[in-house]
C-alpha positions in Angstrom: -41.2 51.0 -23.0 -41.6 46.9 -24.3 -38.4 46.0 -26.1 -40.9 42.6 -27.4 -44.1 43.0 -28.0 -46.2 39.7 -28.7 -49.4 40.1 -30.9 -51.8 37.1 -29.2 -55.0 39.0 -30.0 -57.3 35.9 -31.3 -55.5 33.6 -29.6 -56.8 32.0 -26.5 -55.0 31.2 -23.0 -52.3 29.5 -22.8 -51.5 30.8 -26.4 -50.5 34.3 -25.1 -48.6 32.3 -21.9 -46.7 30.3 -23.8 -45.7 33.1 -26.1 -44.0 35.1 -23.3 -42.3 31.8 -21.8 -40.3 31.6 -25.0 -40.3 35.5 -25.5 -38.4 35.1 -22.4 -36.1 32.7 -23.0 -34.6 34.9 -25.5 -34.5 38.1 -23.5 -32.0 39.8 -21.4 -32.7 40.6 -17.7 -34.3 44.4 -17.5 -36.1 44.0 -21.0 -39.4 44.4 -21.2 -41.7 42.4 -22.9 -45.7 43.6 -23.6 -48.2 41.1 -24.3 -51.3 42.0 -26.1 -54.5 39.9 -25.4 -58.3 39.7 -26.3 -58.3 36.3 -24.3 -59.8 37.7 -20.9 -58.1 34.8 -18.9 -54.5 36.0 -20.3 -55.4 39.5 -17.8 -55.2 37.5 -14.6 -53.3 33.9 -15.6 -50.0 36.0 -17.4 -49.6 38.4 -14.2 -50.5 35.4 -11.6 -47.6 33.5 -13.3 -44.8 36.0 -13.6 -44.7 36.6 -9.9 -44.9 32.6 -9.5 -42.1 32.8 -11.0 -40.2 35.6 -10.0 -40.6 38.0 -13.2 -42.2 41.6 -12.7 -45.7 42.8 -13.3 -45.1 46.4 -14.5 -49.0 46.6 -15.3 -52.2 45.7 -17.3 -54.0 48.0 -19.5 -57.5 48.1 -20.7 -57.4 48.5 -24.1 -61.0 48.4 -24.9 -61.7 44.8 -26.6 -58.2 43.5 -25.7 -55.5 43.9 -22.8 -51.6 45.1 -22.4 -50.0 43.2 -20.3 -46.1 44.5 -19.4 -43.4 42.3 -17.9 -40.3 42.7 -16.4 -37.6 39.9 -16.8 -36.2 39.9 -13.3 -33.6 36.7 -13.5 
């Protein structure tokens, strides 16, 4: 279950990205933080970037019209 969970439905990439960077920053390792999207590009570009940088994907949900995108922080 998300302990975040960032509203970037309308927003377009990097909006959503840049949201979780600084959602984050502010969160303790093992919380998990879900991102909700209607940007397409957020669905590939958030999960390509959390395991650039060492974060977990827990998953990516079709929503229908938008996407749910869990992380992990891992460090």
């Amino acid at each position: 279950m998300a302990t975040t969970t960032i509203d970037g439905r309308g927003s377009f990439c990097p909006g959503p990205l840049m949201e979780l960077i600084a959602a984050l920053k502010l969160a303790a390792v093992g919380d998990e933080i879900e991102v909700l999207s209607s940007d397409k590009g957020s669905a590939n570009d958030i999960p390509a970037w959390i395991n650039k940088v060492g974060h977990t994907h827990v998953g990516t949900t079709d929503k229908g019209g938008y996407w749910s995108i869990l992380v992990k922080k891992a460090k």
